[in-house]
N, CA, C and O of each residue as an XYZ file, in Angstrom:
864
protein
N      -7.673      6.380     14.595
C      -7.590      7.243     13.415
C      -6.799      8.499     13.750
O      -7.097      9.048     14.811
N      -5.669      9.128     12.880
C      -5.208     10.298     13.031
C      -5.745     11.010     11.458
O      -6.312     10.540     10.471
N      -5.238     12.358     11.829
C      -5.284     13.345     10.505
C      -4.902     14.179     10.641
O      -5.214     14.698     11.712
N      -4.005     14.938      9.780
C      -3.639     16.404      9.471
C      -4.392     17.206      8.471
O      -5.142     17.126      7.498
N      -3.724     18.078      9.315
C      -4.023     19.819      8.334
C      -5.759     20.352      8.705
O      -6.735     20.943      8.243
N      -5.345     19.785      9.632
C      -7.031     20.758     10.361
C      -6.700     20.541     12.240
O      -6.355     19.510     12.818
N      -6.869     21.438     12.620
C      -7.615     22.656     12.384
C      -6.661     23.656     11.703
O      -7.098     24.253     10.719
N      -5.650     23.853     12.038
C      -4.155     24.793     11.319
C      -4.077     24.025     10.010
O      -4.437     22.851      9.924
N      -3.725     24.539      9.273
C      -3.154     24.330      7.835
C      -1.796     23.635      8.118
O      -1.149     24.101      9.056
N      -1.352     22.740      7.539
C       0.117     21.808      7.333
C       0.257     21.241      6.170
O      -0.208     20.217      5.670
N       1.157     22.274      5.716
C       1.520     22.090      4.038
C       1.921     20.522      3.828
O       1.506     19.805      2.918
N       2.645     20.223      4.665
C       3.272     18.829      4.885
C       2.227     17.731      5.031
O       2.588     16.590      5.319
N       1.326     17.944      4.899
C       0.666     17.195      5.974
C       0.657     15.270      5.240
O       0.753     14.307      6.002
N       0.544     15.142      3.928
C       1.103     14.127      3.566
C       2.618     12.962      3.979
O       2.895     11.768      4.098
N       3.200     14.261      4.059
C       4.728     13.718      4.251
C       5.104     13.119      6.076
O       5.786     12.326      6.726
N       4.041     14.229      6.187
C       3.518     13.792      8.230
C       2.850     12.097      8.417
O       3.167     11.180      9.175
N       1.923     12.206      7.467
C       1.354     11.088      7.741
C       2.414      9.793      6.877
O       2.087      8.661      7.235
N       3.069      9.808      6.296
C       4.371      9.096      5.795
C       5.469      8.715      6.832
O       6.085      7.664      7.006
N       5.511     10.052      7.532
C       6.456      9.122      8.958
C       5.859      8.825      9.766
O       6.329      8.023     10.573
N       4.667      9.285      9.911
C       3.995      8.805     11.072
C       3.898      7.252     11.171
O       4.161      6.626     12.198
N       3.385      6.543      9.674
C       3.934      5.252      9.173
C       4.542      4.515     10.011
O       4.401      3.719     10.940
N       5.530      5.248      9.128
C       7.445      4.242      9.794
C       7.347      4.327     11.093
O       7.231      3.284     11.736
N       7.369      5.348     11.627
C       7.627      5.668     13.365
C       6.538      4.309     13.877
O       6.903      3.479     14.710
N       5.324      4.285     13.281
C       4.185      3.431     13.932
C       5.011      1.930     14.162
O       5.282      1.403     15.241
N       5.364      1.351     12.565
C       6.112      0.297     12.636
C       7.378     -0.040     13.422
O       7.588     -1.071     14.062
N       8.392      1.284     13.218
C       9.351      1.368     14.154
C       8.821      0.654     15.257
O       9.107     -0.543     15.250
N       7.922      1.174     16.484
C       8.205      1.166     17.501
C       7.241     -0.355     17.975
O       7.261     -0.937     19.060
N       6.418     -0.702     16.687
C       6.158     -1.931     16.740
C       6.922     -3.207     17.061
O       6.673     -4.095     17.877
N       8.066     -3.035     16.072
C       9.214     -3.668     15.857
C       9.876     -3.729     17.007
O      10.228     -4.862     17.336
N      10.197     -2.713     17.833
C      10.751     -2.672     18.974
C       9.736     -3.535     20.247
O      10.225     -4.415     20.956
N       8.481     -3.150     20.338
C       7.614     -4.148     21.171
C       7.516     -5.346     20.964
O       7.329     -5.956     22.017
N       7.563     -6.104     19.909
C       7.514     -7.120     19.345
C       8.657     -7.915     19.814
O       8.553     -9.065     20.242
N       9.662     -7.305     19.721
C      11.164     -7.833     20.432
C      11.234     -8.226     22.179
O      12.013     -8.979     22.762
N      10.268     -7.519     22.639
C      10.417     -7.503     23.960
C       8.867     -8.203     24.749
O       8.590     -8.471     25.918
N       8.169     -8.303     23.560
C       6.310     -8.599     24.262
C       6.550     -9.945     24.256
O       7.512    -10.331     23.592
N       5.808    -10.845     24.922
C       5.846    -12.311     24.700
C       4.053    -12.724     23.932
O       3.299    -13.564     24.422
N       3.809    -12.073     22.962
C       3.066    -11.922     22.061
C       3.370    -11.315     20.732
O       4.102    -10.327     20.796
N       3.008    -11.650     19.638
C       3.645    -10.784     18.586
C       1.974    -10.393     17.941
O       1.006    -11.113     17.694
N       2.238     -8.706     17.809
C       1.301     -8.110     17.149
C       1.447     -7.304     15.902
O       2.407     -6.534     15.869
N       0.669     -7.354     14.893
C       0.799     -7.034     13.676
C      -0.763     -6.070     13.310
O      -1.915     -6.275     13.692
N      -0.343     -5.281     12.662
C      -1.233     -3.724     12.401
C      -1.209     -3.733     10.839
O      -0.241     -4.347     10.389
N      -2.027     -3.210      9.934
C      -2.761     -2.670      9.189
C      -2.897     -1.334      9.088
O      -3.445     -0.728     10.009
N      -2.296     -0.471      7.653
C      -2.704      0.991      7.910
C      -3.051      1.710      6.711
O      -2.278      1.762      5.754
N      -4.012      2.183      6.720
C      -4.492      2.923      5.296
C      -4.329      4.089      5.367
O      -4.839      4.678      6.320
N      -3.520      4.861      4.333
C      -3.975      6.257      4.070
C      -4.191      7.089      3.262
O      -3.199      7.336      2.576
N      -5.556      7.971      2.888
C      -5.803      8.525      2.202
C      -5.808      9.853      2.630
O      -5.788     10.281      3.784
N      -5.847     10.653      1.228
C      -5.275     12.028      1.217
C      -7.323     12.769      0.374
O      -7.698     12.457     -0.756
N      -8.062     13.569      1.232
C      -8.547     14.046      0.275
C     -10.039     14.996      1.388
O     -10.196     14.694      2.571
N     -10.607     15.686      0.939
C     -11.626     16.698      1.656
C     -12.630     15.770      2.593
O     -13.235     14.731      2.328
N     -12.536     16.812      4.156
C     -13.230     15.660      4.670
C     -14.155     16.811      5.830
O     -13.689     17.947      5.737
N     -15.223     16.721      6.763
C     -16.030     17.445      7.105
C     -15.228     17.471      8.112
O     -15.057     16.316      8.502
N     -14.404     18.539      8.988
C     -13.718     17.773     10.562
C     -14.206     19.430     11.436
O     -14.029     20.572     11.013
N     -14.915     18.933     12.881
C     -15.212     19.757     13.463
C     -15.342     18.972     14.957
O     -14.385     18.280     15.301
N     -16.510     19.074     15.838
C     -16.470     18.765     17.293
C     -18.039     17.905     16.315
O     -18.964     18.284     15.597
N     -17.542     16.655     16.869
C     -18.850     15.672     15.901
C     -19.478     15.132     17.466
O     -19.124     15.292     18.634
N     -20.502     14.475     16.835
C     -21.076     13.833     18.157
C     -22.570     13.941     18.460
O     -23.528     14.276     17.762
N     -22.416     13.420     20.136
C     -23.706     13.352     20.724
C     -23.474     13.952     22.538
O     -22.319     14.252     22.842
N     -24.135     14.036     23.196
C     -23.827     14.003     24.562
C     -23.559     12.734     25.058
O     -23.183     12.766     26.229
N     -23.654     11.139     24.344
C     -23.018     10.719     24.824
C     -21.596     10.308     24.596
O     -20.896      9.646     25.362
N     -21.231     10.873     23.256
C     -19.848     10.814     22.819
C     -19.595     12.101     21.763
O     -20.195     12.278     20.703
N     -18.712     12.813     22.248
C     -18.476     13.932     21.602
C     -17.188     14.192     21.472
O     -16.545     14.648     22.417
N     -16.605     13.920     20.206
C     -15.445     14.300     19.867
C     -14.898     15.601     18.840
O     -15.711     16.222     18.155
N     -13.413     15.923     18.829
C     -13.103     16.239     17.296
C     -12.146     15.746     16.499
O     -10.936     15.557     16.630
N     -13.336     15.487     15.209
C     -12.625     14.438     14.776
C     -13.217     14.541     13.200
O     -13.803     15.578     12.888
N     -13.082     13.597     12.334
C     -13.204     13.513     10.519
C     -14.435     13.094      9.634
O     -14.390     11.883      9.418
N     -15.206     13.528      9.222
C     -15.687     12.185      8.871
C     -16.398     12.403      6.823
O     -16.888     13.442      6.381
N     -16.301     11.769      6.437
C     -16.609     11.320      4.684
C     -16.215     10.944      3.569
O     -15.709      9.861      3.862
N     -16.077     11.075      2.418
C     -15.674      9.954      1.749
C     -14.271      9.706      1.901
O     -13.873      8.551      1.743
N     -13.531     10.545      2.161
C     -11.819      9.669      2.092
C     -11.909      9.130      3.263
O     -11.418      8.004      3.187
N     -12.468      9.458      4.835
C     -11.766      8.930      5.798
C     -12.539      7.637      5.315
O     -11.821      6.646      5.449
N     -13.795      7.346      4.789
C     -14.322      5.868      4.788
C     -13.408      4.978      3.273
O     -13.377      3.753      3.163
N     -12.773      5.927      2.299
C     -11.968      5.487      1.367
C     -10.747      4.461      2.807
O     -10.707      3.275      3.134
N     -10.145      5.410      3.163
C      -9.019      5.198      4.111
C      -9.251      3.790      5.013
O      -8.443      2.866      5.095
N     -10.545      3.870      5.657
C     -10.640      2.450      6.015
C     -10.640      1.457      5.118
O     -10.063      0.425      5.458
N     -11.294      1.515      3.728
C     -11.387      0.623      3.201
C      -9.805      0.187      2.330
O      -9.681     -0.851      1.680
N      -8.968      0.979      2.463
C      -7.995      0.865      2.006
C      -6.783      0.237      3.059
O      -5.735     -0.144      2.537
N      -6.887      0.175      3.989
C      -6.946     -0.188      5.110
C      -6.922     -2.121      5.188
O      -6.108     -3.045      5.176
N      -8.455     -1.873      5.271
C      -9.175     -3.573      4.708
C      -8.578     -4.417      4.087
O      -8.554     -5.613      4.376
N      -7.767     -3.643      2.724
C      -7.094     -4.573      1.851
C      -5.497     -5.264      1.885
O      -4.852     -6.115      1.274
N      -5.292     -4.120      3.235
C      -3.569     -4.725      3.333
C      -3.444     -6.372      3.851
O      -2.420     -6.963      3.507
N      -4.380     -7.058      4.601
C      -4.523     -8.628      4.436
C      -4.564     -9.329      3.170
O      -4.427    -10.553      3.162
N      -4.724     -8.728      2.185
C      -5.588     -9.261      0.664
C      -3.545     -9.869      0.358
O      -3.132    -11.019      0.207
N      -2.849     -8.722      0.371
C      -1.415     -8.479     -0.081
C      -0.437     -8.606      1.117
O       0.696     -8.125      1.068
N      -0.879     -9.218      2.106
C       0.136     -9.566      2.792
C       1.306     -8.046      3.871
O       2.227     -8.061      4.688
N       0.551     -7.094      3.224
C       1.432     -5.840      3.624
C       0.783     -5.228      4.571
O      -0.443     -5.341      4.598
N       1.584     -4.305      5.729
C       1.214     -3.756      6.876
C       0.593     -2.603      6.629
O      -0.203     -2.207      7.480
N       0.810     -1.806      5.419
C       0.369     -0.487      4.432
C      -0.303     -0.453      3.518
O      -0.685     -1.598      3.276
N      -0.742      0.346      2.737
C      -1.484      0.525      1.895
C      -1.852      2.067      1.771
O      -2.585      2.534      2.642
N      -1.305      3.049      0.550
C      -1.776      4.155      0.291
C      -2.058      4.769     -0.930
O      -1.407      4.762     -1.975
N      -3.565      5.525     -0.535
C      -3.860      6.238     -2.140
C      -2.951      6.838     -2.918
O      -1.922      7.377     -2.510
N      -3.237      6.772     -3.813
C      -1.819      7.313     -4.592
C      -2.059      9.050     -4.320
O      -1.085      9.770     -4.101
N      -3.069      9.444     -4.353
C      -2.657     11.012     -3.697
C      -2.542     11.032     -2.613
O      -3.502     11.712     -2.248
N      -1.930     10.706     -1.645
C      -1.248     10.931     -0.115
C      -0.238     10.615     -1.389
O      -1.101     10.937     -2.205
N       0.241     10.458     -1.747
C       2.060     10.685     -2.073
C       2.169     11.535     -3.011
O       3.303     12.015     -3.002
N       1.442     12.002     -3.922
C       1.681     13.017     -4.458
C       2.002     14.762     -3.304
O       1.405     15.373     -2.418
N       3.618     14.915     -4.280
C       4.017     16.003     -3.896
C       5.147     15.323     -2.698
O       6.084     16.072     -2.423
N       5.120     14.201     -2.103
C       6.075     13.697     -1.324
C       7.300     13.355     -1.876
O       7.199     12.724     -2.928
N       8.835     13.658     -1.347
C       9.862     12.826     -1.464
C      10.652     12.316     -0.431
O      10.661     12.832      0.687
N      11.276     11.393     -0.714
C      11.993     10.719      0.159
C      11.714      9.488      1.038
O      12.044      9.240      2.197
N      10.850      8.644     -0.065
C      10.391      7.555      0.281
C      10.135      6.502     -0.557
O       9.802      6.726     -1.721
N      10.274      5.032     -0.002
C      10.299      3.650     -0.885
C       9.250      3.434     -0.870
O       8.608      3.093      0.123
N       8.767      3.614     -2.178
C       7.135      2.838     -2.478
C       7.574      2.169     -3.145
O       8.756      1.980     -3.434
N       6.177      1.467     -3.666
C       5.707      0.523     -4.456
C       4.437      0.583     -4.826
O       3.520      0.878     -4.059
N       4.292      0.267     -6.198
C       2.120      0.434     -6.850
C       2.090     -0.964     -6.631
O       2.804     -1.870     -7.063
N       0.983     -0.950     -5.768
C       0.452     -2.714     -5.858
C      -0.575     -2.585     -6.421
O      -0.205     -3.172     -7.437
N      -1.705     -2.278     -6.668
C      -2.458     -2.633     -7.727
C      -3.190     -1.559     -7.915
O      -2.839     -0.588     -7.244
N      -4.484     -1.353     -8.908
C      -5.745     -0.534     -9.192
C      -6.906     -1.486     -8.181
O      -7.259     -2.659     -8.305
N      -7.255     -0.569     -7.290
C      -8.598     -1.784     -6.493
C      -9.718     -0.920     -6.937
O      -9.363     -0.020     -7.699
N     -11.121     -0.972     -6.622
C     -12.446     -0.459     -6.363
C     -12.545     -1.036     -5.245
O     -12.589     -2.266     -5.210
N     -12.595     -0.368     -4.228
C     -13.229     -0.653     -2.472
C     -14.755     -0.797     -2.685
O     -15.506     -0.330     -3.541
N     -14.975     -1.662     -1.540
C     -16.267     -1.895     -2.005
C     -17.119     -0.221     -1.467
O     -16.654      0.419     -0.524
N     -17.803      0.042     -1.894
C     -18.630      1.498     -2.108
C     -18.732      2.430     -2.566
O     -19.520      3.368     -2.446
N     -17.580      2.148     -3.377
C     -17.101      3.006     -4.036
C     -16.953      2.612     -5.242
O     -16.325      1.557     -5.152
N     -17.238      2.916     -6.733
C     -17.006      2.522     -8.180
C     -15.611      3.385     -8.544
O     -15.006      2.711     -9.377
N     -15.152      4.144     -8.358
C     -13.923      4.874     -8.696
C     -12.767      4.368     -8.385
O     -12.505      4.717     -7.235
N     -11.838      3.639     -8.883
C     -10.668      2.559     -8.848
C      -9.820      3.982     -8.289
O     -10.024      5.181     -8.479
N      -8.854      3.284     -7.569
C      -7.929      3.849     -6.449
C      -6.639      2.528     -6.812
O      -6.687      1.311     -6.636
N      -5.411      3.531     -7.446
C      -4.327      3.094     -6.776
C      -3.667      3.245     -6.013
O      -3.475      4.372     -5.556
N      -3.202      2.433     -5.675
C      -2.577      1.995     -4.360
C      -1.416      1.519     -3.877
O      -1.336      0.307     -4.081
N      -0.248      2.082     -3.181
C       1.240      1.553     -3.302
C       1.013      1.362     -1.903
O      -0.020      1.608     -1.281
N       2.632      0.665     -1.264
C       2.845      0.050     -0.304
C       3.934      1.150     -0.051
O       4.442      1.795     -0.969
N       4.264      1.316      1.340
C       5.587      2.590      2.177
C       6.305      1.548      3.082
O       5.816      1.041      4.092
N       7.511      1.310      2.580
C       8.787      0.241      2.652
C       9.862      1.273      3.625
O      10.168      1.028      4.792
N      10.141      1.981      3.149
C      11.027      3.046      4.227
C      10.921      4.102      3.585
O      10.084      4.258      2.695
N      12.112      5.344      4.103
C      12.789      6.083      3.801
C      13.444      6.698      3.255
O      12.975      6.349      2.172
N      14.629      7.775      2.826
C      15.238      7.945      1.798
C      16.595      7.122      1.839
O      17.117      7.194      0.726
N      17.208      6.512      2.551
C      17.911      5.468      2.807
C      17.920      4.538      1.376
O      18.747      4.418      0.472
N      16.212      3.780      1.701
C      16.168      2.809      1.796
C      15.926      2.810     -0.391
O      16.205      1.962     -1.238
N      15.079      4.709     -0.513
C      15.018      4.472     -1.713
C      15.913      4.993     -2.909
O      15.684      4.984     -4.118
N      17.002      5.448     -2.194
C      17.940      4.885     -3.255
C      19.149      3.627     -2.987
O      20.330      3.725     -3.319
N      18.390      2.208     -2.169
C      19.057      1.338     -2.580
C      19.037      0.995     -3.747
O      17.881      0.850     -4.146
N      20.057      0.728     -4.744
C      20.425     -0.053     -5.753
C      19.182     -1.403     -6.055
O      18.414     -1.687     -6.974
N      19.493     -1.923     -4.839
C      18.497     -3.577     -5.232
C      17.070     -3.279     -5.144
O      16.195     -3.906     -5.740
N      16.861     -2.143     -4.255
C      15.559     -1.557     -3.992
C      14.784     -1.359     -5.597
O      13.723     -1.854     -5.977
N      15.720     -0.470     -6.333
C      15.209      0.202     -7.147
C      15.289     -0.637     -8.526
O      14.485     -0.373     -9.420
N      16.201     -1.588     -8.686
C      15.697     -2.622     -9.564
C      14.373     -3.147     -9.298
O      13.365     -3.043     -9.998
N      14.577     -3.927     -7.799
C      13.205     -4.367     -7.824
C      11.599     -3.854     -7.979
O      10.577     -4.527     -8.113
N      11.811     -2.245     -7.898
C      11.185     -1.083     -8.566
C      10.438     -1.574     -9.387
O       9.255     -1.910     -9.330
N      11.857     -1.631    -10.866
C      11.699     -0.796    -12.028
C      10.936     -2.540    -12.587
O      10.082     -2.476    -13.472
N      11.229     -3.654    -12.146
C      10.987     -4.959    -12.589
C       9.657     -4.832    -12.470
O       8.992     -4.809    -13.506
N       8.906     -4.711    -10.994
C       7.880     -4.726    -10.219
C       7.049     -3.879    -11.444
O       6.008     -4.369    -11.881
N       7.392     -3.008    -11.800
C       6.235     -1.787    -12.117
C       6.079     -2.296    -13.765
O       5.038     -2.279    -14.423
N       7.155     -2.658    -14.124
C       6.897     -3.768    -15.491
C       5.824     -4.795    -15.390
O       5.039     -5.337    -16.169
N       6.161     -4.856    -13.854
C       4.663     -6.069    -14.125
C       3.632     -5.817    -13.830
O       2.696     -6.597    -14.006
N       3.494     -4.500    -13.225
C       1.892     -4.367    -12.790
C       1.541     -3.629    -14.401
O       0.448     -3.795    -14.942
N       2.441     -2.967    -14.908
C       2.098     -2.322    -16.597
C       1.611     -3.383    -17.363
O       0.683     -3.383    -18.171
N       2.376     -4.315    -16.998
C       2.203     -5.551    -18.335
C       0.510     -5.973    -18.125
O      -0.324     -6.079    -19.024
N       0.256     -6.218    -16.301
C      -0.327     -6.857    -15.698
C      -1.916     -6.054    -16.308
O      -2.905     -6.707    -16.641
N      -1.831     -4.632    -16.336
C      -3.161     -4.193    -16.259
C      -3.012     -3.638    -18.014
O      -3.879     -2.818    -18.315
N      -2.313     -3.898    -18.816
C      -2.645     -3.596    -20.070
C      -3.370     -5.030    -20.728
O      -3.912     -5.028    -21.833
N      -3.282     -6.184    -19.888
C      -3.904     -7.421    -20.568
C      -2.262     -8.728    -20.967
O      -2.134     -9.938    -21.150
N      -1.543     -7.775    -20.932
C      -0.433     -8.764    -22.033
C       0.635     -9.767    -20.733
O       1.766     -9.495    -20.331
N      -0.002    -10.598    -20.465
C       0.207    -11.554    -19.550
C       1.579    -12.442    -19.952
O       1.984    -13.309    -19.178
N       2.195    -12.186    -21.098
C       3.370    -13.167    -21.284
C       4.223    -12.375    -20.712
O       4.913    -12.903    -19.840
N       4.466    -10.834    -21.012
C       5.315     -9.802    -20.665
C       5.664     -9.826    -18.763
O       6.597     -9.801    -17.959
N       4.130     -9.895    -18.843
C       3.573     -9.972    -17.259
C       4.582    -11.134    -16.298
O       5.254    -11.261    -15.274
N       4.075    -11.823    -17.536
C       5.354    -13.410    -16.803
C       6.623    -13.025    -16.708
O       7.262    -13.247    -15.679
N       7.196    -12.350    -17.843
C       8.660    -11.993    -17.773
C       8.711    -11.297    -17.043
O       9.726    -11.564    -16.400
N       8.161    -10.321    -16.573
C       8.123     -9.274    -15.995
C       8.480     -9.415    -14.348
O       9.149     -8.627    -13.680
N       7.739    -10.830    -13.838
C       7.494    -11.744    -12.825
C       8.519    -12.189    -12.316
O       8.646    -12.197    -11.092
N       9.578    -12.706    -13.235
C      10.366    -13.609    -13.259
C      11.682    -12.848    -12.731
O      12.473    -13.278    -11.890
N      11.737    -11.641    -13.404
C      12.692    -10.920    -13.411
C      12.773     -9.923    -12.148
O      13.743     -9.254    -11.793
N      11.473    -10.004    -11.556
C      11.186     -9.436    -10.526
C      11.192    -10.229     -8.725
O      11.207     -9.939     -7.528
N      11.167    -11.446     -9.750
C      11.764    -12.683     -8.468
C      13.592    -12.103     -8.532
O      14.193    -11.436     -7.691
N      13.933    -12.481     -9.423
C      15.080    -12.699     -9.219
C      16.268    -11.546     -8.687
O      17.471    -11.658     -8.452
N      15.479    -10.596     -8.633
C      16.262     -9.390     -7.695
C      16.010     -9.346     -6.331
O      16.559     -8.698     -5.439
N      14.646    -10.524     -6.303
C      14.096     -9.871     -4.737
C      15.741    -10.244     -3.404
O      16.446     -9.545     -2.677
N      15.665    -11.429     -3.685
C      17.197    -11.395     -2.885
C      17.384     -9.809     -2.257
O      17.021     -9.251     -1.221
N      18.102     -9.430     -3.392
C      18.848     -8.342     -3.375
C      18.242     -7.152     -2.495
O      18.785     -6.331     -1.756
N      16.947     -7.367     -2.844
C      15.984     -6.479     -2.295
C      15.822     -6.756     -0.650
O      15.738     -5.772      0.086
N      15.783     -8.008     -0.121
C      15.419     -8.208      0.832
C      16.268     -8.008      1.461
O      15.994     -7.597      2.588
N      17.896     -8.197      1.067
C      19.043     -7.462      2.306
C      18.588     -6.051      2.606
O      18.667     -5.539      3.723
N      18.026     -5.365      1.350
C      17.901     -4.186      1.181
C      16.847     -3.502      2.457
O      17.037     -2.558      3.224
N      15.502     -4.584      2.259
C      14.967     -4.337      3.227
C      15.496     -4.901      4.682
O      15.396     -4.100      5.611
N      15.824     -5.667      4.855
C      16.407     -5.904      6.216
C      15.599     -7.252      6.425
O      14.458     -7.207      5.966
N      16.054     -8.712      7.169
C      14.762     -9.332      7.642
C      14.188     -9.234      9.014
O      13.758    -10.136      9.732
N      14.277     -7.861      9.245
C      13.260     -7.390     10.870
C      11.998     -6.448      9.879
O      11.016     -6.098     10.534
N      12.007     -6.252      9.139
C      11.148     -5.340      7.958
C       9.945     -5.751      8.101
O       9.945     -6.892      7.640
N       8.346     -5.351      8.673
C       7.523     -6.108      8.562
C       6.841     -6.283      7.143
O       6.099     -7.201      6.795
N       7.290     -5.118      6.357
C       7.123     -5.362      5.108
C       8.085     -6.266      4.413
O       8.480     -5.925      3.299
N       8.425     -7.164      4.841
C       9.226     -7.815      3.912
C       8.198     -8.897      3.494
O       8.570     -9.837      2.793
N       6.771     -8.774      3.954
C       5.800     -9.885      3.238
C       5.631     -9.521      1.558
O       5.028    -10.280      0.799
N       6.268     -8.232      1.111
C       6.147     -8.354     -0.117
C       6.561     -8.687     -0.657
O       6.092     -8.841     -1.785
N       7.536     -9.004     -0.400
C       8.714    -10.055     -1.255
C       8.090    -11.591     -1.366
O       8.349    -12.501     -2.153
N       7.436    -11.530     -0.585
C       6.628    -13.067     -1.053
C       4.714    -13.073     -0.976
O       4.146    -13.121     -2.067
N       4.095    -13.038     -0.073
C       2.819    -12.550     -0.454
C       2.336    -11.938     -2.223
O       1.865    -12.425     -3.250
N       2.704    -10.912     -1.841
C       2.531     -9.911     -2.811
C       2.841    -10.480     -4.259
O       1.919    -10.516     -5.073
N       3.997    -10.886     -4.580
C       4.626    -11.361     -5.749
C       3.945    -12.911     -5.761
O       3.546    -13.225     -6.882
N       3.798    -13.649     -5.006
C       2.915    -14.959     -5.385
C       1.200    -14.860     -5.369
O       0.559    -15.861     -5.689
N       0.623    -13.821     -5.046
C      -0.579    -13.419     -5.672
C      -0.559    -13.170     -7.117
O      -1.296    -13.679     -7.962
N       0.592    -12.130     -7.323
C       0.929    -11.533     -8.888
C       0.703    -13.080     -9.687
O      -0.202    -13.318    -10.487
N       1.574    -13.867     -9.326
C       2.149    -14.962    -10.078
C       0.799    -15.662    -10.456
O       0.597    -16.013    -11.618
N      -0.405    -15.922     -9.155
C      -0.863    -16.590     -9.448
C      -2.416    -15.992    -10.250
O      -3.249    -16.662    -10.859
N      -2.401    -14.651     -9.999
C      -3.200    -14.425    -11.116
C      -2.581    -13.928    -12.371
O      -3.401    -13.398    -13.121
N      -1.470    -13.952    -12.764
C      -0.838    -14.288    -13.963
C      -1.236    -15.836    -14.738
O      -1.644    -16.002    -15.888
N      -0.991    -16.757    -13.792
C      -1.237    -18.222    -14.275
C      -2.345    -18.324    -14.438
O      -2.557    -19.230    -15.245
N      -3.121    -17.919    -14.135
C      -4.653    -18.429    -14.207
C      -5.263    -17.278    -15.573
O      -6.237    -17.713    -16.188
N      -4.727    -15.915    -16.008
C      -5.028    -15.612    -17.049
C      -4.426    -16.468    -18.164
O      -5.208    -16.817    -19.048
N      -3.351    -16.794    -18.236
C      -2.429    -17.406    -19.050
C      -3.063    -18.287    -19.519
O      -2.924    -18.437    -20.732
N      -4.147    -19.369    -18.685
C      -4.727    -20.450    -19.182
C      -5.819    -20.342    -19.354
O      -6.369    -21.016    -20.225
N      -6.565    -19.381    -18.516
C      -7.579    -19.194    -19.224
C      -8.233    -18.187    -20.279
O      -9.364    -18.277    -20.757
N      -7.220    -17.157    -20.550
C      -7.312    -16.708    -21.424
C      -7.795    -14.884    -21.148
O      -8.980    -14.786    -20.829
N      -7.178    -13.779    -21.221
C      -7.829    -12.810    -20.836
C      -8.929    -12.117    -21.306
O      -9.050    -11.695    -22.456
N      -9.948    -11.974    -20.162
C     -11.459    -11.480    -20.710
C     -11.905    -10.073    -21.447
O     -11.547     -8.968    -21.041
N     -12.436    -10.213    -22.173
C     -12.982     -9.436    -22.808
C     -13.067     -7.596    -21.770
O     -13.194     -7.341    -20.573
N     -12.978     -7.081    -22.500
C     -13.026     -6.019    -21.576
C     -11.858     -5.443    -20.496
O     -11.868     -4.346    -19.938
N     -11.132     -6.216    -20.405
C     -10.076     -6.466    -19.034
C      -9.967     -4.986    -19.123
O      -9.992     -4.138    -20.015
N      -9.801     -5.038    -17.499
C      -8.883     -3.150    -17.119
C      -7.857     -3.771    -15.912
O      -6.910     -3.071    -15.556
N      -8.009     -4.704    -15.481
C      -6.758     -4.899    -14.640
C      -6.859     -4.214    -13.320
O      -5.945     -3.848    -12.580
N      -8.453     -4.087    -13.135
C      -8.717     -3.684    -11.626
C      -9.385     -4.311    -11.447
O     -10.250     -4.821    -12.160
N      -8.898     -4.510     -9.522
C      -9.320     -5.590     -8.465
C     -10.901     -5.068     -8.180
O     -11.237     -3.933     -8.518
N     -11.305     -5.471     -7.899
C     -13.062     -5.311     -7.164
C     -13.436     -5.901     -6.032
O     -14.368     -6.679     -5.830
N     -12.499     -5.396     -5.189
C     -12.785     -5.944     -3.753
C     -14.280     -6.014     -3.612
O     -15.111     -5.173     -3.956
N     -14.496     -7.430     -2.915
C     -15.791     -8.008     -2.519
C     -16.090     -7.541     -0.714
O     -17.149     -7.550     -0.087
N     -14.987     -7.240     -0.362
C     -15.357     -7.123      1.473
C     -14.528     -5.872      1.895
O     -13.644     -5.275      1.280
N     -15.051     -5.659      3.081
C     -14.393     -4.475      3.660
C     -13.181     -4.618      4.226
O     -12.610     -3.645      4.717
């Protein structure tokens, strides 16, 4: 676990934990090339008030974080297997940030929490977000999670479709050494397939278009 903006104040401290990200993957990417094992990481981050002092016991005494966001943060964390992606962040860790490629992957409820948390994925840099193919696949993508959580599942389909068909474009964009490039397929064939399965069976009563994670 890391964290900013304690004990000193760091205005930045969002935008810190944003490269800290990339740099993590970076240098993954680079071990991975050279290990005769390949290892793959998981990373959650949330942005929000947390108790941080010298915690502990005499037999373990640290300083270090601890309450509801850092346990939000794990659980956000938890879900980057669900989507195939190495990331996963609250949508306030990016508020106030620029110069970076997201993406909203869905509205979840972690389990312990009843208060739905969205949640985007961190793809690169400022490079990367004003690629052209990047930002179609954006503007397609976010059509479908709109379509996706207002109920209207045909739109959703189009929305889908149109969001396949840039990924190409997208994926030069991302590079194929990208460990996020599982969103280009994971991610979008989850979409698809709980698209199909509303489609036929019909959307429920009530719908809000948030996930309810069952596990940690």
């Amino acid at each position: 676990m890391a964290f900013w903006n304690a004990p000193l104040d760091t205005p930045d401290h969002r935008t810190k934990a944003c490269e800290a990200l990339l740099a993590m993957r970076e240098k993954l990417e680079l071990l991975n090339k050279i290990a005769p094992w390949h290892i793959e990481i998981g990373i959650g981050l949330n942005t929000g008030a947390c108790c941080v002092g010298n915690l502990g016991s005499s037999q373990r005494f640290n300083y270090s974080a601890i309450g509801d966001a850092v346990n939000v943060a794990t659980r956000v964390e938890g879900q980057t297997k669900l989507y195939g992606l190495d990331n996963l962040l609250a949508q306030e860790t990016l508020e106030g940030t620029e110069g970076f490629a997201t993406l909203q992957v869905d509205t979840i409820a972690v389990v312990g929490r009843n208060e739905p948390l969205i949640v985007h994925t961190l793809l690169g840099d400022a490079t990367l977000s004003s690629d052209a193919s990047f930002l179609a696949l954006r503007d397609h993508h976010s059509d479908k999670i709109k379509a996706w959580r207002s109920g209207n599942m045909n739109a959703a389909r189009v929305a889908m479709q149109a969001t396949l068909e840039t990924a190409e474009g997208a994926r030069k964009a991302l590079g194929k050494e990208n460990p996020n490039f599982a969103v280009l397929t994971k991610l979008h064939a989850l979409y698809a397939e709980r698209i199909d399965a509303l489609q036929q069976d019909g959307v429920p009563e009530g719908w809000d278009g948030i996930y309810r994670a069952t596990s940690k």
